[in-house]
C-alpha positions in Angstrom: 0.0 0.0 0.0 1.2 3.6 -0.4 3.1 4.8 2.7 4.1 1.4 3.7 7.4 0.3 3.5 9.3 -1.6 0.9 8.4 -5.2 2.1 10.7 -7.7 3.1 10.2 -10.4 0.5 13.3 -13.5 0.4 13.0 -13.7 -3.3 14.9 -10.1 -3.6 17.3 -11.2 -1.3 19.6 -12.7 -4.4 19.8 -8.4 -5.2 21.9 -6.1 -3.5 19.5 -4.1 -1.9 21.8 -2.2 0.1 23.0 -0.6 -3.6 19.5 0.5 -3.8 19.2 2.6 -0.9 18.8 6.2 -1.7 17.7 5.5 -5.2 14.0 5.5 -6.5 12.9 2.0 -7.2 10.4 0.4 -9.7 9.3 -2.9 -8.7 7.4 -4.4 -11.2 5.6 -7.7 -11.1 5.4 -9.7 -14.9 4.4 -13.1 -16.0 5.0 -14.2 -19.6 1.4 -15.1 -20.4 0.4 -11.4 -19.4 0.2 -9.2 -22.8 0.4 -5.6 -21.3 3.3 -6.9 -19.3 5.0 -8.0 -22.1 4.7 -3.6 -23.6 5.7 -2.2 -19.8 9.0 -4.4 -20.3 10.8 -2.4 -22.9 10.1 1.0 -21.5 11.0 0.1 -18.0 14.2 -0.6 -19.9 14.1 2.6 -21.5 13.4 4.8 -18.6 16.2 3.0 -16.6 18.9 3.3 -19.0 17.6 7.3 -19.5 17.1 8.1 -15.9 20.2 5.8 -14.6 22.2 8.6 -13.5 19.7 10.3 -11.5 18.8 7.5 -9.3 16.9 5.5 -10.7 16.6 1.9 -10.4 14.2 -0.9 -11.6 13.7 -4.3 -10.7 11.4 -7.0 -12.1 9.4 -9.9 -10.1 8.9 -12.8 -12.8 5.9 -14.9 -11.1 5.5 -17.4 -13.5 5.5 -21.4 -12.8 7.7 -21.9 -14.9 11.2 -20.5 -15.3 11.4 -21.6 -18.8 8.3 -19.6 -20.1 9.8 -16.5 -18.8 13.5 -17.2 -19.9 11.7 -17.4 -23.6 10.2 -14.2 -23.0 13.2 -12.8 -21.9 15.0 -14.0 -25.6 12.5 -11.9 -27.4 12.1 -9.0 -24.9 15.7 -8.5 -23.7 16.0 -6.1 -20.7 19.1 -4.9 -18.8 17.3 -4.5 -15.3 17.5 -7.3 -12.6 14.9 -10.0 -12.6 14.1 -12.2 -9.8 12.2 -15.3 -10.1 9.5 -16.2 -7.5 7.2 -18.8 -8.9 6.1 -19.6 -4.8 4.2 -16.1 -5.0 6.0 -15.1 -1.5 6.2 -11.6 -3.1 3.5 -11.5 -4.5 1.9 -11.8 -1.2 4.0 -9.2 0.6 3.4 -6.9 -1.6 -0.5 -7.4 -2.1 -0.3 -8.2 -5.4 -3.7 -7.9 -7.3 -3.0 -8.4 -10.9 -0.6 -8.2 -13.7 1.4 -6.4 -14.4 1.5 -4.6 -11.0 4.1 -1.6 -10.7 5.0 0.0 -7.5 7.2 3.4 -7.4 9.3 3.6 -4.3 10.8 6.8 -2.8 14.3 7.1 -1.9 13.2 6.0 1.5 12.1 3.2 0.5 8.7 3.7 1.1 5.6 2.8 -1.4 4.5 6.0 -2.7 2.6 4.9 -5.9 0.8 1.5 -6.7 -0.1 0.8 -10.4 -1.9 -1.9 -11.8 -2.1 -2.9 -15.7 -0.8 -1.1 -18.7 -2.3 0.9 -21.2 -0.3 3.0 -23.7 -1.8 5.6 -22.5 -0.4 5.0 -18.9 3.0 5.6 -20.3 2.9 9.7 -19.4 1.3 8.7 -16.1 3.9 6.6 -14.9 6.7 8.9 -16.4 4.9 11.8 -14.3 5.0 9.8 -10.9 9.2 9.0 -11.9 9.7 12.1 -12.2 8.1 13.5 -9.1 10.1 10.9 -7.0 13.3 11.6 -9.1 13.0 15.6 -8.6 12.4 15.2 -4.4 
């Protein structure tokens, strides 16, 4: 939920965290059957190569069963952020997951501050808006 804390969830353990803290973090949840998942992927690429330098950082939560399907996705949608694999659902269910894709913008506190669920093309500028904010504070 917004003002909550960024959960702790074992999966994201396998990351350094501790390189994350002070930076603005986009943790997204994808699975490889999910089509609007599959058109987030590049521009969370995108805005993480642009917006590197000013902190910011994205990581992905593949929640698929199977590894395999998302490794396949990954050969046709290549991305250059971190991607953790938790087909258990344990973050999932920190996080309150409620469907897919699910994007949550966290401050440099580490603290939830926006929750996004789905993608439309049009929630492109939306979610560029919220970076931004979060970048600029």
């Amino acid at each position: 939920m917004p003002g909550d804390r960024l959960p702790d969830c074992p999966p994201l353990h396998a990351l350094p965290v501790s390189g994350l803290d002070g930076h603005v973090i986009v943790v997204d949840f994808w699975a490889s059957w999910c089509p609007p998942c599959r058109k987030l992927m590049p521009l969370l690429d995108e805005w993480q190569t642009a917006r590197r330098h000013e902190g910011l950082r994205v990581i992905a939560i593949n929640v698929d069963e199977s590894r395999a399907d998302a490794e396949a996705l990954l050969r046709r949608v290549a991305v250059r952020y971190p991607i953790v694999y938790d087909a258990a659902g344990v973050c999932p269910a920190s996080f309150g997951v409620q469907g897919m894709p699910s994007t949550y913008l966290v401050d440099r506190q580490g603290v939830i501050r926006h929750v996004h669920s789905g993608f439309r093309q049009g929630d492109r500028e939306v979610l560029e808006t919220l970076i931004d904010a979060l970048l600029d504070e």
